[in-house]
N, C-alpha and C positions, 0 to 999 in steps of 0.2 A: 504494500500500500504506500502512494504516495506520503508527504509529510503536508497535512493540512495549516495552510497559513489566512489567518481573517484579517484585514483592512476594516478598520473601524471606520463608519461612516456619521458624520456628527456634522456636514454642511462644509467641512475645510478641509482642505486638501488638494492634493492633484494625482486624484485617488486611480484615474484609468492610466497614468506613468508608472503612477507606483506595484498597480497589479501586473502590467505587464514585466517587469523587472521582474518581480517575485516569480511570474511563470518560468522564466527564463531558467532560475534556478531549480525549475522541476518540480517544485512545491503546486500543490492547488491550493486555489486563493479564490474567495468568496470575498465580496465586498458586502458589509454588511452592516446595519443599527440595530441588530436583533442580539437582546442580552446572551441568550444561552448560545450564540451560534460562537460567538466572540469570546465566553466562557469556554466553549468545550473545543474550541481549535488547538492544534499545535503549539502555535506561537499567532503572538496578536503584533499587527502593526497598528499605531496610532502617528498617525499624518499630521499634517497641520500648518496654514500662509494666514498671513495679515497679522491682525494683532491681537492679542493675548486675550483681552478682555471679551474680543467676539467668540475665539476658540471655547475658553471655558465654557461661555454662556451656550454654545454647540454641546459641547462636552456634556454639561450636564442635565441638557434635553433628554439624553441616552444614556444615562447614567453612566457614562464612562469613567467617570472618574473611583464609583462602585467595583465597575467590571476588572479596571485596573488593580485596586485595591485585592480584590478575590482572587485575582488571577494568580499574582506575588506572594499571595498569604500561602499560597498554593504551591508555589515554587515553578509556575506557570513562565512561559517567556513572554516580556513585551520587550519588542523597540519601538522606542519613540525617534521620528523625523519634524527637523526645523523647530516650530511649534509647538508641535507635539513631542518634542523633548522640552521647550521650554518650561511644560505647562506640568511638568513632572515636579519643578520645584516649588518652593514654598508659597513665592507670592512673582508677581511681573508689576515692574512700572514704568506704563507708557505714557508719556503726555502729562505727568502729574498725576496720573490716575495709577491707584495701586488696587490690584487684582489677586484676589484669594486663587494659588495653584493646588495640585491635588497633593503638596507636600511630603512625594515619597521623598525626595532629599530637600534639606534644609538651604536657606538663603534665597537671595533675589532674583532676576533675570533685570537687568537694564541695559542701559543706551549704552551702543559702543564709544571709546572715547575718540574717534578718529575724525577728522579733517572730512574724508571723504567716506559721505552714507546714502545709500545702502554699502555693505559689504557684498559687493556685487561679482562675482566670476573666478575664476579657480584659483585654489590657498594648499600649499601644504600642508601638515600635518604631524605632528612629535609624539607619536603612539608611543607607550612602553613596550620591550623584545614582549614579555607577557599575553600580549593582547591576545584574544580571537578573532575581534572582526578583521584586526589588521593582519592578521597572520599571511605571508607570502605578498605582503605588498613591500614594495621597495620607501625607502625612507623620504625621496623624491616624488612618490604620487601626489597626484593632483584631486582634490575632488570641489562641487561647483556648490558655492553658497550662495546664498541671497538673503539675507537680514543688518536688520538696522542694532538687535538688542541680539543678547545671549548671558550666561551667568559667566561673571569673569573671576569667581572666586568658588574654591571647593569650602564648605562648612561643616560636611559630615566630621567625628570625631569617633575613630574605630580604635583607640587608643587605651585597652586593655579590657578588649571586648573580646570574645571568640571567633565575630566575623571575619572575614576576608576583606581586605581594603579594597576599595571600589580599585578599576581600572580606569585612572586619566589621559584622555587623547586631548593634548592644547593646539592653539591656533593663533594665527598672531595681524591683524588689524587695528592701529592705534593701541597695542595694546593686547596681552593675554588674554584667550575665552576660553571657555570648553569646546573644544569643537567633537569631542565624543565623550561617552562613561559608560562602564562596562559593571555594573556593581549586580551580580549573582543572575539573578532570574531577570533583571532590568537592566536595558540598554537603552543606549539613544544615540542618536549624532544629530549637529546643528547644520552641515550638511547635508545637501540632497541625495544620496545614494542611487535615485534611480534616475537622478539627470548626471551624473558620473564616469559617465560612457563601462568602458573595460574595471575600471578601478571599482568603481561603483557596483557593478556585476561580482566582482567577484567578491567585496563586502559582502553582500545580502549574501551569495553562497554561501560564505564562513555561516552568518548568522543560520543560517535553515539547515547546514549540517547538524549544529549543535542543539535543534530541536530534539 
């Protein structure tokens, strides 16, 4: 049997790039806003373009930010893309306006400090050797973002805990972000993966072998 992967559908996204990638990778993919469909998949992707405040207010039409929550308690895989990694941490502030996020990692999402915004077209990338999504890419790949905000500080403190320290991929525009995190059952990147061309392809693959 293939390995069953769901696309969350909450109104944000660029949900028919994203499933065709994930075909690519062999995975069947259902796009879907149906709770148990999105529960009992594989691995769940959560998408997500614009701004923080509309995504949630999408999000929690569908209770996604529930589905999330259940899925992790579970030991279930999500990645989150762009926004939909953003929207993983605690709060986002756009425009002066600050937005409740679904708080599986702690701290903020804001404005990049750079000169020139959006952060618009291909950036390298400083994985740690550790990684999986990054495994077998060269230190030189490219992959394509598009965002104004992102979290530019890690806040978790795994420091005399039993867990495992999350995995940091940084990125660098005006300034340090997270451009991925790999913490157990939860991933994300603030890059696009399925606008990535080859690099991007074989991201998502790491990620759905490890389903």
């Amino acid at each position: 049997m293939s390995t069953n992967v769901a696309i969350l559908d909450y109104g944000s996204g660029n949900l028919r790039s994203a499933q065709r990638a994930l075909e690519r990778t062999g995975a069947d993919v259902t796009v879907t806003s149906d709770m148990q469909e999105a529960l009992n998949a594989d691995g769940l992707v959560v998408p997500g373009v614009g701004a923080y405040e509309a995504c949630m207010t999408g999000l929690r039409e569908v209770r996604g930010e529930r589905i999330i929550g259940r899925r992790l308690a579970g030991g279930r895989p999500v990645l989150g893309i762009c926004v939909g990694m953003q929207i993983l941490f605690e709060r986002g502030v756009e425009f002066g306006v600050e937005t409740d996020g679904c708080a599986e990692w702690p701290g903020a999402v804001t404005q990049l400090q750079a000169t020139v915004l959006p952060h618009m077209g291909w950036n390298t990338v400083q994985a740690p050797e550790s990684s999986i999504l990054f495994d077998g890419l060269d230190a030189d790949t490219r992959f394509y973002f598009v965002h104004s905000y992102a979290a530019q500080t890690w806040e978790m403190d795994n420091v005399g805990t039993a867990l495992t320290a999350p995995k940091l991929t940084w990125a660098d525009h005006g300034g340090p972000f997270l451009a991925a995190v790999e913490n157990g059952p939860l991933s994300a990147t603030q890059f696009h993966p399925e606008k990535s061309g080859d690099a991007g392809a074989h991201l998502l693959l790491n990620w759905v072998r490890g389903l």
